[in-house]
N, C-alpha and C positions, 0 to 999 in steps of 0.2 A: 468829595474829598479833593478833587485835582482843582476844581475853584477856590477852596479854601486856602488849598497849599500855595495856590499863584498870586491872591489877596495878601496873605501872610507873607510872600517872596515880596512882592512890588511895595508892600505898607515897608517892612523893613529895609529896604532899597532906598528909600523915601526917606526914612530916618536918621538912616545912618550915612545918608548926602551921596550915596551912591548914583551918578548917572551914567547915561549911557548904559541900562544892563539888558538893551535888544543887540547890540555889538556883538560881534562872535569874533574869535581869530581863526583863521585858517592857515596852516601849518604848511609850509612847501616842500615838497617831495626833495631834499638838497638831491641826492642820491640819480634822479631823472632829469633834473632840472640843468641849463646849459648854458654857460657862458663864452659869447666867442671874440674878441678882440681884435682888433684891426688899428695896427700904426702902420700913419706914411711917413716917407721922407721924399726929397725930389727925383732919387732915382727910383721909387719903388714905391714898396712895400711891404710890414710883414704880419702873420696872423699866426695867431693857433687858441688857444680853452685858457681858462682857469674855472675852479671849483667853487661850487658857494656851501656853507657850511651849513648856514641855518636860516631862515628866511621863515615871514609871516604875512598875510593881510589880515587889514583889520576892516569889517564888515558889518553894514549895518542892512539886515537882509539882503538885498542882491546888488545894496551900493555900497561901492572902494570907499573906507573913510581911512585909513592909515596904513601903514607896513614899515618892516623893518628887515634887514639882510645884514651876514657878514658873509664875508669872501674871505676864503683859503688865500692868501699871496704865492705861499710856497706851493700851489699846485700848479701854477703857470708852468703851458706847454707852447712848445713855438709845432708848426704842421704846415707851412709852406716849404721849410726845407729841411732837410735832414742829417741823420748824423751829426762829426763833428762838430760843423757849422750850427746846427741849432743848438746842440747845447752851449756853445759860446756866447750864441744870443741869449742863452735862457740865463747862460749865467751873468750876463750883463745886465739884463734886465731885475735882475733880483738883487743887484750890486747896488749901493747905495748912487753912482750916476743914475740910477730909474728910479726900483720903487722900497728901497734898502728892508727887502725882507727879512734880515736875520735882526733885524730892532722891531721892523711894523709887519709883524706874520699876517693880519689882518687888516682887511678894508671892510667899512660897514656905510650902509647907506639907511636913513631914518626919513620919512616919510616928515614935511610939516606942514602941506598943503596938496589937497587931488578936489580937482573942479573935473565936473560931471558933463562930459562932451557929448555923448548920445548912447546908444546902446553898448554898453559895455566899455566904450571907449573913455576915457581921464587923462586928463593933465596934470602930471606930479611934480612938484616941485620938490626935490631931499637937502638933505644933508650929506654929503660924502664926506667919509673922512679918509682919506690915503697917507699914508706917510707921513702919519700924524696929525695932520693938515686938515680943518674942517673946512667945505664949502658948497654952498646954496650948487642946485643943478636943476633946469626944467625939462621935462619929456613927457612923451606921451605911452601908456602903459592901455593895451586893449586884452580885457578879458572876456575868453569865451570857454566851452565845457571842457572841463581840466583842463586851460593853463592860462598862463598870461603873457604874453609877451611884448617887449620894448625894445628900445632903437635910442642908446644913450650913448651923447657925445661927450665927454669932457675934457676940457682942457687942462694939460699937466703941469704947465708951467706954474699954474693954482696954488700949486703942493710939493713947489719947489724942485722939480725934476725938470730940472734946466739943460741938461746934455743936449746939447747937438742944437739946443732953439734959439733961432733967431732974434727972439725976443730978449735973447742974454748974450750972445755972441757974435761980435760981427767977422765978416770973409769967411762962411765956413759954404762957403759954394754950394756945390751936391752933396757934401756932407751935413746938411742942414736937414732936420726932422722937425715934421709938423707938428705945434704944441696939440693939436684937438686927436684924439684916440677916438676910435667907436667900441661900444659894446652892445652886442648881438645878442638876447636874454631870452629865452625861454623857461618860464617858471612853469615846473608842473606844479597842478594840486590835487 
């Protein structure tokens, strides 16, 4: 019976032009899973979380063939400093001089190519889209038993969030912020 039923599954997969049906998705833990961010400027630095919503791989037995992620914007926390002071940053940062979250509440990132580096390790090239803005990103994503994690840089001036950069402003001394940001990713699954 269980041969017949996977003859009859793979014949009509066949017919009806279905490929790719050894693919699986695997679903991410939003809930465990952890975003850490890090922007500099010339005199510093600052850091704290944002939350990801929903998040997938796409899996062909135990090889990365795609994914997909949105990001919460409005859950950005600032954790270097406190108080006052951070919420001012938090609210600046969610001001349309950054990443104008009361229009783009979300960021998503889409998977359009992952080349296969060695055990568990890939090289992903996405899609981001931030603040409306879509743009190509490459990094490197290593999975091992429940989770995944990457080391992703991007640059903001990308997506139009020009405050304080160089690349758009001249004489702003120490007042000048790095256009490249990190994010720090741990995806459970």
């Amino acid at each position: 019976m269980k041969k017949t039923f996977a003859t009859l599954l793979l014949t009509s997969a066949t017919f009806f032009g279905i490929q790719n049906i050894s693919a699986q998705e695997t679903a991410i833990n939003a809930a465990e899973s952890t975003i850490h961010w890090l922007g500099k400027k010339v005199t510093g630095q600052h850091e704290g979380n944002i939350s990801l919503v929903s998040g997938k791989l796409e899996m062909e037995g135990d090889v990365l063939t795609g994914g997909s992620f949105t990001v919460d914007m409005s859950s950005m926390t600032v954790t270097d400093i406190q108080g006052e002071y951070a919420e001012k940053l938090k609210g600046h940062l969610k001001s349309d001089d950054f990443f104008g979250v009361a229009t783009n509440p979300e960021a998503t990132l889409a998977f359009t190519s992952v080349e296969a580096k060695g055990t568990g390790l890939y090289t992903v090239t996405g899609d981001f889209t931030i603040k409306g803005k879509t743009n190509p990103a490459t990094f490197d994503l290593q999975i091992s038993v429940g989770e995944a994690t990457a080391k992703v840089i991007i640059d903001r001036s990308l997506y139009g969030i020009r405050y304080g950069s160089t690349s758009f402003f001249d004489n702003l001394g120490d007042k000048a912020i790095y256009n490249d940001f990190e994010l720090d990713v741990t995806l459970k699954l």
